[in-house]
C-alpha positions in Angstrom: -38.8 -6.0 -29.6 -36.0 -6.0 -27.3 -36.0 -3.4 -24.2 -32.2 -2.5 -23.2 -32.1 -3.4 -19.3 -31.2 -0.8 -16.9 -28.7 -2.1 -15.0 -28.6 0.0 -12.4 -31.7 -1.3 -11.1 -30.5 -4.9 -11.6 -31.0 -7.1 -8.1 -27.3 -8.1 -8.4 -26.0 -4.9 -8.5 -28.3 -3.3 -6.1 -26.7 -5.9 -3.8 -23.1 -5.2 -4.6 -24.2 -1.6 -4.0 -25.2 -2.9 -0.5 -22.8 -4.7 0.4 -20.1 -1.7 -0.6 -21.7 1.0 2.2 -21.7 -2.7 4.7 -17.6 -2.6 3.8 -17.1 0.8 4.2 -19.2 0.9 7.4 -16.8 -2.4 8.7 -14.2 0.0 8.0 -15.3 2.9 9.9 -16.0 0.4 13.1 -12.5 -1.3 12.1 -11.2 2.1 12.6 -12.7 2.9 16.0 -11.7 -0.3 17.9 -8.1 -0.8 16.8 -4.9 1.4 17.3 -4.3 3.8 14.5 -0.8 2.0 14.4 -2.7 -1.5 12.7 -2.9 -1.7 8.9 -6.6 -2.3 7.5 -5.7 -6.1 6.5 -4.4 -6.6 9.9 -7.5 -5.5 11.3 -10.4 -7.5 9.5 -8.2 -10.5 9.7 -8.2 -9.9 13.7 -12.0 -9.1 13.9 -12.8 -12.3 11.8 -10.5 -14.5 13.8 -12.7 -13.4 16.8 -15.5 -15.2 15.1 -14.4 -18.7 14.5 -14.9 -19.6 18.3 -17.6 -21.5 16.1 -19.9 -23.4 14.7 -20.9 -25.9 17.4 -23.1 -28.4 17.6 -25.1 -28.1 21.2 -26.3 -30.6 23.4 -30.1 -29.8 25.2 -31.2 -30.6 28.8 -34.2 -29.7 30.6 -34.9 -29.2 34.5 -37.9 -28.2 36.2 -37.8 -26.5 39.8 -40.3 -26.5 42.7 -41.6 -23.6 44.7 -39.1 -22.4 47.4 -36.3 -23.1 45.0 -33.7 -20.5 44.1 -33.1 -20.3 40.0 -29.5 -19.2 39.7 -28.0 -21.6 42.3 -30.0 -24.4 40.7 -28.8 -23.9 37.4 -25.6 -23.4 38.9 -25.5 -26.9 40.3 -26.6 -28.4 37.4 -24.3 -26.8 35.0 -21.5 -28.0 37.8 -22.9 -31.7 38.3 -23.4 -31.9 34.3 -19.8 -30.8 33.4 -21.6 -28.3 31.0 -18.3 -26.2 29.5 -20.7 -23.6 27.2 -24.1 -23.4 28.6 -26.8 -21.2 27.5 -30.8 -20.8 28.8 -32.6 -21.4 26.1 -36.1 -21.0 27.1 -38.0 -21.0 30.7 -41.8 -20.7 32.1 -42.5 -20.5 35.3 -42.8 -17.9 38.5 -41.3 -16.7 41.5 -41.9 -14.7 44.1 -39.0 -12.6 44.5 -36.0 -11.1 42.4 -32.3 -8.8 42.7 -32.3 -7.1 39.4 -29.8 -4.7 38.2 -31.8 -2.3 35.6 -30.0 -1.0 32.5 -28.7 2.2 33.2 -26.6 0.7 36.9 -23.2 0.5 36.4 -20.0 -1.3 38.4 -19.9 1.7 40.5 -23.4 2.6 40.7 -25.9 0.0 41.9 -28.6 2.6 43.0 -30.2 0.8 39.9 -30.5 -2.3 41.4 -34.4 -3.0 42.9 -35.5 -5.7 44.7 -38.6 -7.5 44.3 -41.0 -9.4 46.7 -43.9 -10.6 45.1 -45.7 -13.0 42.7 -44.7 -12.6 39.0 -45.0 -14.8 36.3 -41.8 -15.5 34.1 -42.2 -14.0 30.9 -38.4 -14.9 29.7 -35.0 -16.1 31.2 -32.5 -15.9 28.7 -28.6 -15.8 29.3 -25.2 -17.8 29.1 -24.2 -19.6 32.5 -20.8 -20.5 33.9 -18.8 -19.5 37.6 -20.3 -16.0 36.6 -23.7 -16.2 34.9 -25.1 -13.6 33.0 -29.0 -13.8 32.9 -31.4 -11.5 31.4 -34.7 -11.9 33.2 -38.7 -10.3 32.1 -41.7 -10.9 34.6 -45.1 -9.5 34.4 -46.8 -8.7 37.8 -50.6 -9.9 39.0 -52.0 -6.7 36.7 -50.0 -7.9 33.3 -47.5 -5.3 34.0 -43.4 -6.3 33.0 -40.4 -5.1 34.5 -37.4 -6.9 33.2 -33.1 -6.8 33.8 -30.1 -8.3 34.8 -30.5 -11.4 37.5 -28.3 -10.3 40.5 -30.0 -13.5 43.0 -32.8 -14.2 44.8 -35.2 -15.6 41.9 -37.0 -18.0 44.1 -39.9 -20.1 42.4 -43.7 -20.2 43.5 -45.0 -22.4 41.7 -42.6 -24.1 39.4 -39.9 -22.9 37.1 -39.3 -25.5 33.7 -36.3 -24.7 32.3 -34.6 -25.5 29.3 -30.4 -25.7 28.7 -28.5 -25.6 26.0 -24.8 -26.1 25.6 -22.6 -25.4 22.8 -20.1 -28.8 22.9 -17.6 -27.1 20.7 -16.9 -24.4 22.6 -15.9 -22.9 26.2 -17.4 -20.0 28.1 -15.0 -18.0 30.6 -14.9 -14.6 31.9 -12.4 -11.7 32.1 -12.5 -8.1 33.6 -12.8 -5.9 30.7 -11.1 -2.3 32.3 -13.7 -0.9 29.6 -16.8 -2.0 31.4 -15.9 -2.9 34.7 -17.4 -6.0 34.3 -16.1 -9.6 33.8 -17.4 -10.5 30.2 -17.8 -13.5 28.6 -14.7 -15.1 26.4 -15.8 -17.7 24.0 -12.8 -20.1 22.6 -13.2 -23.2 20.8 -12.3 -26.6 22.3 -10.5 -27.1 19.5 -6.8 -25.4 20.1 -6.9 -23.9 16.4 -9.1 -21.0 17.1 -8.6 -18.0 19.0 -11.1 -16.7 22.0 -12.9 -13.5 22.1 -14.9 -10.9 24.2 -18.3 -9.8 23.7 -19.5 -7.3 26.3 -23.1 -7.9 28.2 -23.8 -4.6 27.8 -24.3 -4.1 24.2 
C-alpha cells in the first residue's frame, strides 16, 4: 500500500521555507543600510559585491617572544619586516605581566573604559587582524583562574614567553578608514586582484 506523502513536511521544502524568511530578513537589513532612493536589485548586487574581497589562499608564520617583550610592537615589526599585506593572529599561548585594554562598552569619546593591568596573567586567547592600525581582541585569566578580556590598546609585555601564530590572506589587502559611524578607523578588505571591490566591516559588531 502506498501512503500519499505530505509534502509539507518534505526536507526540501522545509528548506525552501527557510531560506524564504533568510530572503525576506536580507531584505529588511537591505532596507536599513541603504538610502530609500536605491532599488532592491541595486542593493543585494552592492551588498554581495562587498563580499568578493575573497577567497584567498593564506600563507602561515609563527614567532615566539621572550619575557620583557612587548606583543603589539613585535608583531608589528614582523608584519613590517615580512611585507605581510592581510595578516591575521591566528592563535597564541603565552603570558604577560601587564596590559591597556579598552572594555566593550568605551567608546572614541569615552575611554573611562579603558583599565590597565599590572600583573601576571596567563594568555587564554589573542585573536585580531594586524596592519599600521591593529585590531586585537585579547582574554587572560589571573593567578585565581579568573578572565577579564577586551580590546589591546598597548602595553602586553610577556613573562614568560608568548608563541604566536600568523596568518596572512595572500589574496587580499587590509587598510583602514574612519567610519563617521563609529568613530573608529575600520578595517577595508580589497582584493589584490583589481577586479573586486573593497569593503568595511566595523570592530564593533
Amino acid at each position: 500500500m502506498i501512503v500519499p506523502r505530505d509534502v509539507s513536511k518534505a526536507p526540501e521544502v522545509r528548506f525552501l521555507s527557510g531560506m524564504s524568511r533568510v530572503s525576506q530578513n536580507l531584505d529588511q537589513y537591505l532596507g536599513n543600510i541603504f538610502d530609500e532612493g536605491e532599488g532592491k536589485e541595486a542593493s543585494i548586487h552592492s551588498i554581495w559585491q562587498k563580499y568578493q574581497a575573497g577567497p584567498s589562499a593564506f600563507s602561515v608564520y609563527a614567532l615566539r617572544l621572550g619575557p620583557g617583550e612587548d606583543i603589539v610592537t613585535s608583531l608589528l615589526q614582523f608584519v613590517e619586516d615580512k611585507k605581510l599585506k592581510a595578516p591575521f593572529v591566528m592563535t597564541c599561548v603565552g603570558s604577560i605581566t601587564k596590559a591597556t585594554l579598552r572594555l566593550a562598552n568605551a567608546t572614541a569619546s569615552n575611554t573611562n573604559q579603558i583599565i590597565h593591568l599590572n600583573e601576571r596573567f596567563e594568555i587564554v586567547s589573542l585573536v585580531g587582524t594586524l596592519n599600521k592600525a591593529p585590531h586585537l581582541h585579547i582574554c587572560l585569566s589571573d593567578k585565581d583562574g579568573k578572565t577579564v578580556g577586551g580590546h589591546v590598546i598597548s602595553d602586553l609585555e610577556v613573562f614568560t614567553t608568548a608563541e604566536i601564530v600568523i596568518g596572512e590572506c595572500t589574496g587580499l589587502q587590509f587598510t583602514r578608514e574612519m567610519d563617521d559611524r563609529t568613530g573608529f578607523p575600520e578595517l577595508v578588505i580589497s582584493s589584490r586582484s583589481e577586479k573586486y571591490a573593497s569593503w568595511t566591516m566595523s570592530p564593533e559588531l
